[in-house]
C-alpha positions as CSV (number, residue, x, y, z in Angstrom):
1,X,44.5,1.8,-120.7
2,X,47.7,3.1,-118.6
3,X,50.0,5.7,-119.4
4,X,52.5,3.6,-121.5
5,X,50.0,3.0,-124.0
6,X,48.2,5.6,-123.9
7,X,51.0,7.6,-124.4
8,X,52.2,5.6,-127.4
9,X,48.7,5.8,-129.2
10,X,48.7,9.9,-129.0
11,X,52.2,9.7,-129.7
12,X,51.7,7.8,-133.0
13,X,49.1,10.7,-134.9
14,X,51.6,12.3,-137.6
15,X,53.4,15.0,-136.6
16,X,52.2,15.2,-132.6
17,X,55.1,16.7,-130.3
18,X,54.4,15.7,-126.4
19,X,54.9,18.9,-124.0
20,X,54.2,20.2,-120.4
21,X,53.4,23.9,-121.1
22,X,50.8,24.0,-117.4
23,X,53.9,22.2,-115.2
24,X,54.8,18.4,-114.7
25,X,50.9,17.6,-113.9
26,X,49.6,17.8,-117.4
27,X,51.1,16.4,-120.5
28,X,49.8,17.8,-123.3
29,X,50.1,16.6,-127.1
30,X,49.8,18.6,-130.0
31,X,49.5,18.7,-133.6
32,X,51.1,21.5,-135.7
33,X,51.2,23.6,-131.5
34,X,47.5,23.0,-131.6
35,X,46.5,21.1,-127.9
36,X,44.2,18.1,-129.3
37,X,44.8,16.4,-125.8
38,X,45.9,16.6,-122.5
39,X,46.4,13.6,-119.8
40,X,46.2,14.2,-116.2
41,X,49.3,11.4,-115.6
42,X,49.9,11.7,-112.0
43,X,46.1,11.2,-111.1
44,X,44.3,7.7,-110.5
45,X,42.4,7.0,-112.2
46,X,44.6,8.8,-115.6
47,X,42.7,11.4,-116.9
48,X,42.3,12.9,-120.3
49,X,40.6,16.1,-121.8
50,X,39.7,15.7,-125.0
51,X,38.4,18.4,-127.9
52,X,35.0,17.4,-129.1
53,X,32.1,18.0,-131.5
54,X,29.9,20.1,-128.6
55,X,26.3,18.0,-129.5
56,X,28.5,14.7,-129.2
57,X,30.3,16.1,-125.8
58,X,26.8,16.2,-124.2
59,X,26.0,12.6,-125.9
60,X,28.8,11.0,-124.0
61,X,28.2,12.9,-120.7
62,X,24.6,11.6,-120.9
63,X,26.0,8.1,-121.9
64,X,29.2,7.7,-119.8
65,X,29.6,9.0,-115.7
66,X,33.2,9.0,-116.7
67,X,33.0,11.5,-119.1
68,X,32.9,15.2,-117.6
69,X,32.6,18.6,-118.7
70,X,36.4,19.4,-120.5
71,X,38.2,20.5,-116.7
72,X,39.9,23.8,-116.6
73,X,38.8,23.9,-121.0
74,X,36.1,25.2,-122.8
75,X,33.1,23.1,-121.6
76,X,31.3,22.9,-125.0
77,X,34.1,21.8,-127.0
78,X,36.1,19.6,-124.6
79,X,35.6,16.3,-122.3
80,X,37.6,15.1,-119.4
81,X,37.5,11.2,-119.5
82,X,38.1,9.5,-116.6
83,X,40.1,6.3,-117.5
84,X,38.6,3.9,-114.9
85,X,37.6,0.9,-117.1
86,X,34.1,1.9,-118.1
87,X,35.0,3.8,-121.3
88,X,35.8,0.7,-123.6
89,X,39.2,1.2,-124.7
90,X,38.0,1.1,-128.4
91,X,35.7,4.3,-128.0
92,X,38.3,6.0,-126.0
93,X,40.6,5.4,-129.0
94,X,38.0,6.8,-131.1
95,X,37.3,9.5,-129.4
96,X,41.4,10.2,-129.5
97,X,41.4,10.1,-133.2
98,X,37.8,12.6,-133.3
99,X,39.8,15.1,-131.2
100,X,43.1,15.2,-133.5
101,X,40.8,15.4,-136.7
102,X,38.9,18.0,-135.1
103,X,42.3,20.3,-134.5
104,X,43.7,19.0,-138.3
105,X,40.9,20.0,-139.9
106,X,40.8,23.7,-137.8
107,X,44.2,24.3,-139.0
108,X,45.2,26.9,-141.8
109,X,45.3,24.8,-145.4
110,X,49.5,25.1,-145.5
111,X,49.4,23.5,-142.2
112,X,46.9,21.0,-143.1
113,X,48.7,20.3,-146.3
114,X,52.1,19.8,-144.6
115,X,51.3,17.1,-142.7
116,X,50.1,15.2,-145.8
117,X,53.7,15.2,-146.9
């Protein structure tokens, strides 16, 4: 997957703003100023942390040599994936979608409720 549409896919979760609150090495996408990703642009292979369920984190470590311990993040609750091919694109959009339901459903009912409008 390269930037563009990787990009467009985090982009397209309702109500996700796109910022660079670490500098112009990180972009980071939110949902209601909750982080559920951030992409590592300027590296290649891209790279992007992820917020996971901590007994699936250490599933896909054990499953996928692209998938690290969350860098610079809370190790049990986030994955860095390394986007060199061997993540199908299909589980890394899955994985996507986990990490912004994660942060949706860790938000405060009124916020939760506002983006069902």
């Amino acid at each position: 997957m390269n930037l563009e549409t990787l990009r467009d896919y985090l982009l397209q979760k309702k109500s996700t703003t796109e910022e660079m609150p670490f500098g112009p090495e990180a972009l980071v996408f939110k949902v209601a100023g909750k982080m559920f990703a951030l992409v590592a642009w300027q590296e290649t292979p891209l790279k992007i942390s992820l917020k996971c369920d901590p007994m699936e984190a250490l599933f896909l470590r054990d499953m996928y040599t692209a998938v690290t311990p969350g860098y610079h993040l809370n190790k049990r609750h986030w994955n860095t994936v390394t986007l060199d091919g061997s993540v199908p694109e299909a589980e890394l959009r899955r994985l996507i979608d986990d990490s912004y339901i994660l942060v949706v459903q860790g938000l405060k009912k009124a916020e939760r409720d506002a983006l069902l409008l």
